[in-house]
C-alpha positions in Angstrom: 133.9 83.6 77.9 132.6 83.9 81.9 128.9 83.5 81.0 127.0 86.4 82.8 123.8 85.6 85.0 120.6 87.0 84.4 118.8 86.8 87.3 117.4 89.7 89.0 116.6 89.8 92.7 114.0 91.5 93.9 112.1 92.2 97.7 109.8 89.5 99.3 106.3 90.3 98.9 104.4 91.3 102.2 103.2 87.9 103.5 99.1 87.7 102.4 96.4 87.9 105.2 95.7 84.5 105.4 99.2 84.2 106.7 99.3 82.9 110.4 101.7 84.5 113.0 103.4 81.0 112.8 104.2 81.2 109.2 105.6 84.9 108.8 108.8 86.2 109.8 108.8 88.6 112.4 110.2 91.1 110.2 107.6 93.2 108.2 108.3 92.1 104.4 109.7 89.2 104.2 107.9 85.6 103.7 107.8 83.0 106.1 108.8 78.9 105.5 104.8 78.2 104.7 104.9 81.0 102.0 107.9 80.0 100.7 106.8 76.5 100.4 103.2 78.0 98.6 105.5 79.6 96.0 107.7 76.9 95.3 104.1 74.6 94.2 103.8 76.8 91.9 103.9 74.9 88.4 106.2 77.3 86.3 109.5 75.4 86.9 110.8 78.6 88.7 112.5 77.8 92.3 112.2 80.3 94.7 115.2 81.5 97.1 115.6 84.0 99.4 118.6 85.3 100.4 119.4 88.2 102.8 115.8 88.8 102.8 115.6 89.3 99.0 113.4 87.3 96.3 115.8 85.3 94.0 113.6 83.3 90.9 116.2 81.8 88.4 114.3 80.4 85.1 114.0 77.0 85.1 117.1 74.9 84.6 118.2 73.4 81.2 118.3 69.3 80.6 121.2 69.2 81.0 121.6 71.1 83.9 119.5 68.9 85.3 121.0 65.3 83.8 124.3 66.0 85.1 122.2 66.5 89.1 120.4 63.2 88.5 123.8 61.2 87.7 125.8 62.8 90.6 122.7 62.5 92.9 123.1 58.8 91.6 126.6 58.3 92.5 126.3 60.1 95.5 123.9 57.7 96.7 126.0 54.8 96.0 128.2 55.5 98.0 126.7 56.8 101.2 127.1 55.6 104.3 124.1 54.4 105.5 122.8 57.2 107.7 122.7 59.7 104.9 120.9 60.4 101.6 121.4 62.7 98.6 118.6 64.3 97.3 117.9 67.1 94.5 116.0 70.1 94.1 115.4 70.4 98.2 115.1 73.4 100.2 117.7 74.2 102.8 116.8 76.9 105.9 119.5 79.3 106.2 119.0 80.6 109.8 115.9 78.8 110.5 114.5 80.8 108.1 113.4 80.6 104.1 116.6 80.0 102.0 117.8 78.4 99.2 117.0 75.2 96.7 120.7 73.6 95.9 121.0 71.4 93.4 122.1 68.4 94.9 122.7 68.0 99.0 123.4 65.3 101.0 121.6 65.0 104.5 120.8 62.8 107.7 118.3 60.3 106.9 116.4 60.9 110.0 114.8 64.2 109.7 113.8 63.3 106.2 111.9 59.8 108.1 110.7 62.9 110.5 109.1 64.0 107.3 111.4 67.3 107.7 109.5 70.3 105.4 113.2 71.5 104.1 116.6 70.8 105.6 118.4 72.6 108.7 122.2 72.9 108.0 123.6 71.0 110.6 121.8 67.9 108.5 123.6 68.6 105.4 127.4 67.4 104.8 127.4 68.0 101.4 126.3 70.7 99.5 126.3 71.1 95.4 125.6 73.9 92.4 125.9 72.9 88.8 126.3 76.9 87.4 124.0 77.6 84.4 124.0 81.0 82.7 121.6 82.4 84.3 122.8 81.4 87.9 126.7 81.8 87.1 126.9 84.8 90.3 125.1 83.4 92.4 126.2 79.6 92.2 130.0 80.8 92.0 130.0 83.5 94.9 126.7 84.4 96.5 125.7 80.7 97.9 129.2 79.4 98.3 129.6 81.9 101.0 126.1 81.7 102.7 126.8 77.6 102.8 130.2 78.5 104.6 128.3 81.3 106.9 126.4 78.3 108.1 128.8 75.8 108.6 128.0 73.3 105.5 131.5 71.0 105.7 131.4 70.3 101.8 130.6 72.1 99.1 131.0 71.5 95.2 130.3 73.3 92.1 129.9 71.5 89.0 131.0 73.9 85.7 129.4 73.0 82.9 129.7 75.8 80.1 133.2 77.8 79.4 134.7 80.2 82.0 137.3 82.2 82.0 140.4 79.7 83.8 139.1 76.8 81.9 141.9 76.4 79.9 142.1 73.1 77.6 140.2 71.4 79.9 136.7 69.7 78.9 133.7 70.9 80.6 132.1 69.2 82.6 134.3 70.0 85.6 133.7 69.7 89.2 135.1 71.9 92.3 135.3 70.0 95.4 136.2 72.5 98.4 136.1 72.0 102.3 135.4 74.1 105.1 138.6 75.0 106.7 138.9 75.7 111.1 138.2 79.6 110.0 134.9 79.1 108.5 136.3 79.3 104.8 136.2 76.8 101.9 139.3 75.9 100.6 139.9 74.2 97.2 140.9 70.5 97.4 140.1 69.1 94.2 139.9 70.6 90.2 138.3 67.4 88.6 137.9 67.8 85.0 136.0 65.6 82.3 138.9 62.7 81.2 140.3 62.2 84.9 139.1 59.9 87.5 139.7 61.0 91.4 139.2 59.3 94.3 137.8 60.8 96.8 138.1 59.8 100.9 136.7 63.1 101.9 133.8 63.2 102.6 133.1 59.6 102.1 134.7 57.0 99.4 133.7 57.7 95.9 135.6 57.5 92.6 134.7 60.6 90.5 134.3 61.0 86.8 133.0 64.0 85.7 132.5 62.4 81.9 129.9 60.1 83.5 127.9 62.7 85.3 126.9 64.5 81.4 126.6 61.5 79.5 123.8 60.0 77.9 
């Protein structure tokens, strides 16, 4: 069954008074990248994304969810070359403004040395969603085509509970897709748990998706 998502966006709150004119958009309404930053300290395991100028606060991610983006995060890193680094749970500026907090990216190093507050996409090659229940829309549709909107080269989703298409293949299974010369990602690998791929785009790395959930 094609788990549903629960999530319900809502509108950014008016930016508070102590807000300075460097810090707010310039829109009445919507937060600015200091604000942002201020809600994501909070400690309630929520992460805070906005997108098209709209509040979106998933619950908190389950173990597994997150298991599966420490292993790939893992691998990832393994096999980097050396001017780049994955990273998890980081916020990425969609039109240098507040955006979104992927799962797993992979950026340049440098900005990161620059101590960078969140990443620009012209950093980012690589950028994946693991879909839990309550993010299946938004991982599977909304992002995908915000990530391609701003150019991202790689994207991959990472399905970890049924869906409709699954078939009699075990879960989990990763979605590799690249951006094609017309700004659209186009499917280039269906990886599922019991095969082994490897991969030359973007970078050399053998992929299992049974070693990303075990334990």
């Amino acid at each position: 069954m094609l788990a549903q998502t629960s999530e319900a966006p809502v509108k950014a709150r008016k930016p508070h008074k102590k807000a300075t004119s460097e810090s707010v958009w310039s829109t009445p309404g919507q937060l600015g990248v200091d604000e942002w930053f201020e809600l994501d300290s909070r400690d309630d395991g929520s992460r805070y994304e906005l997108i098209d100028g709209s509040l979106v606060v998933p619950p908190p991610p389950p173990a597994q969810h997150q298991w599966i983006g420490d292993n790939l995060r893992t691998l990832l890193q393994s096999s980097l070359p050396e001017g780049l680094a994955a990273i998890t749970a980081s916020g990425l500026l969609l039109n240098d403004a507040p955006g979104v907090i992927p799962d797993v990216i992979v950026v340049e190093r440098k900005p990161l040395r620059d101590d960078a507050k969140a990443a620009k996409p012209e950093w980012v090659r690589l950028v994946v969603e693991i879909v839990s229940e309550s993010t299946t829309a938004t991982d599977r549709r909304t992002k995908p085509a915000k990530y391609a909107e701003v150019g991202i080269p790689h994207f991959w989703r990472v399905e970890m509970l049924p869906f409709n298409g699954q078939g009699n293949e075990q879960l989990p299974i990763v979605f590799t897709y690249s951006l094609d010369e017309g700004g659209v990602y186009q499917l280039t690998h269906r990886i599922a748990t019991g095969m082994e791929i490897d991969l030359v785009d973007p970078w050399k790395l053998t992929l299992a998706p049974a070693s990303l959930a075990a334990i």
